[in-house]
N, C-alpha and C positions, 0 to 999 in steps of 0.2 A: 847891817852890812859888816863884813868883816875881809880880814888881808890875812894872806901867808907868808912868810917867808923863809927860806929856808940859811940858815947861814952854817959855815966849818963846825961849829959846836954845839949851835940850836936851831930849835924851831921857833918861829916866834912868830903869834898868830894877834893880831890887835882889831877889838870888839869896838864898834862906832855906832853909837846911839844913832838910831834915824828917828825916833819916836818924840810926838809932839805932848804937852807942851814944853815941860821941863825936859831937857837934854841934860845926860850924863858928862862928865870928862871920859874921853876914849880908856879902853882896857888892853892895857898889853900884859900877855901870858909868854912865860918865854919857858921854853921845855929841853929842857939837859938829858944827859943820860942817866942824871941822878937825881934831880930836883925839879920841881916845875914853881918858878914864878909869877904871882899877880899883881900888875902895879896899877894904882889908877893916880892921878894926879889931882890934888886937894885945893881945889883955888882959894878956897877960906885961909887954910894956913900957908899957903904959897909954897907948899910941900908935896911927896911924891908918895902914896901910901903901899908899900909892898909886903905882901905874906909871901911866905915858900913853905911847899908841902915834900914832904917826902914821897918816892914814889905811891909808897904803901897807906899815904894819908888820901893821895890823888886816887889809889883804886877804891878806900874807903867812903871818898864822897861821890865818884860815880855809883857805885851801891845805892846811896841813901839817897840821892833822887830819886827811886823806885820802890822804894820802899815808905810802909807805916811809920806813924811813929813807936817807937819801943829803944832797946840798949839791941846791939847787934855786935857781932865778934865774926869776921870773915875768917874762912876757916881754907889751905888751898888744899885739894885734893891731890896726890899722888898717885902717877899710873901706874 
């Protein structure tokens, strides 16, 4: 299951484990016009764990879902 929401400056989309047994901490991504953030919340350390990818890191790993493994260089085309 997952939520949208849309606020003045992002988007923020938050991922909720439904799957049995072990449950994850919820996932909030929050998407800028320049950065996208991942936070999940760490009960062990009673901490909040956040990466942020640049755009250009965020079109790199939708690529690599789809792909082999190997090294890859996205390359953009100009019309």
């Amino acid at each position: 299951m997952f939520t949208i929401e849309h606020d003045f400056d992002a988007t923020i989309i938050t991922l909720i484990d439904e799957g049995t047994p072990s449950l994850r901490e919820d996932i909030t991504i929050r998407a800028t016009d320049d950065r996208v953030s991942v936070a999940q919340f760490d009960a062990s350390a009673q901490t909040e764990a956040v990466v942020t990818l640049s755009l250009s890191q965020l079109r790199d790993l939708a690529a690599a879902l789809d792909l082999p493994e190997g090294s890859y260089r996205l390359v953009r085309k100009t019309s």
